[in-house]
N, C-alpha and C positions, 0 to 999 in steps of 0.2 A: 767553029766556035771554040773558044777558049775554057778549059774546066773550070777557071772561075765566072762568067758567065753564065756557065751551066748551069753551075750550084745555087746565083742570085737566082736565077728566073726557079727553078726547084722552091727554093728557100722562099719567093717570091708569089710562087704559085696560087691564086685563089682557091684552085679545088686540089684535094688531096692528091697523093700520090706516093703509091705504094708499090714495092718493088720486092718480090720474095723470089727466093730461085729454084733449081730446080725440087728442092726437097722442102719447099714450101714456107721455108724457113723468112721473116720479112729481114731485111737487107736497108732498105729506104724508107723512109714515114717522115714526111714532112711538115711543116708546121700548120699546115692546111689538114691534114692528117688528124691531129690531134686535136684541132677544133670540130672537128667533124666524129670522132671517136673516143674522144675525149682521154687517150692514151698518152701520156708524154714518149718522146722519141726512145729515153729509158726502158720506158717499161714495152714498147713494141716490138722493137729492135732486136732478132736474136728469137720470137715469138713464132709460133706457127703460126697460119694466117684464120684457124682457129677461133683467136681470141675478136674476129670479127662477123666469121661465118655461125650464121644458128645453125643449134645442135641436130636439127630435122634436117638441116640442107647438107651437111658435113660429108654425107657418104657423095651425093652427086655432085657436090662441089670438088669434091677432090677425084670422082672417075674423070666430070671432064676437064680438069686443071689439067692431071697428066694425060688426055687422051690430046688435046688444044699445045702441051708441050711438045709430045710426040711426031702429032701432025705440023711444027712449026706455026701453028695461025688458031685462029679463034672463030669458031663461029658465029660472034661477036662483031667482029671487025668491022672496025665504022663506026658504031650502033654503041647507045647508052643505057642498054635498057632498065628499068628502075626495078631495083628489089629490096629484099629486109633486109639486115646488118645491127650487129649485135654493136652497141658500146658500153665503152667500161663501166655506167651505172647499170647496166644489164639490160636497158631497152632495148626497145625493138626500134628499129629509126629505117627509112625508106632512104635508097639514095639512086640517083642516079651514075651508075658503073661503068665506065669504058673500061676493054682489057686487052692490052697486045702484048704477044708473046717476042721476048728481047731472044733477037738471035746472035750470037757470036760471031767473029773474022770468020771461022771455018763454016758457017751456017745451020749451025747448031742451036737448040734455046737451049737460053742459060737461067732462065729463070722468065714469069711472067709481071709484066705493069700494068696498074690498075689505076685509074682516075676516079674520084669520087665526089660527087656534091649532093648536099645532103637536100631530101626535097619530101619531108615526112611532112611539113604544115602544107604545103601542095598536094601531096598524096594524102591526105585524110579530109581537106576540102574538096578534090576532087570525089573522095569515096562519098562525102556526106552530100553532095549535089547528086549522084548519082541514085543512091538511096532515095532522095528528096521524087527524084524523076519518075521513080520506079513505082513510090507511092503516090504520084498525080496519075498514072498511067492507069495504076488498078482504081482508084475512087471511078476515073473517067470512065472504067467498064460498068461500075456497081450502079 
């Protein structure tokens, strides 16, 4: 594939996609990115990945960032699983996250990518049905 190819389908992208290296530093934010975090590529770019992880999750997001670098791979792999995520009005917003760790010619990682689609009005229908279930279940005992 041709770098400019690359960059359309990138540029093109529906769900985000986020690219920090090894010092966590973000590198790539695409415009799928910004809709989703509401950060323009300016204000991302050059950012710790920080500015997207909540302040509770920050210590284990960052053991297993570099523990998922170290090991070459993610315990992830495949898998979207859906968490919180900070954006730039300060919300809490649920997203579904892929993350693969990019490795180098030498087999090295050079940094981690992330995919992201935001799925908070799913995730909070899903929580309110749940709730809704949990309350028919206890009347049904009463």
């Amino acid at each position: 594939m041709d770098p400019t190819t690359a960059a359309v389908l990138l540029e093109q992208s529906p769900d985000a996609v986020i690219f920090a290296g090894i010092d966590g530093l973000i590198t790539v934010w695409n415009p799928a990115a910004q809709r989703v975090f509401g950060f323009a590529p300016a204000e991302a770019i050059g950012q710790r990945l920080d500015i997207i992880v909540p302040e509770q999750f920050r210590s284990a997001h960052w053991t297993g960032y570099d523990r998922a670098l170290e090991a070459g791979k993610t315990k992830y792999e495949g898998q979207a699983p859906t968490t919180r995520a900070n954006n730039k009005a300060g919300e809490t917003i649920y997203v579904d996250l892929g993350f693969s760790i990019v490795l180098g010619a030498d087999g090295k990682a050079t940094g981690a990518m992330a995919t992201a689609r935001d799925c908070t009005e799913r995730f909070n229908r899903d929580r309110e049905m749940r709730r809704e279930l949990r309350e028919l279940k206890e009347s049904a005992k009463a």
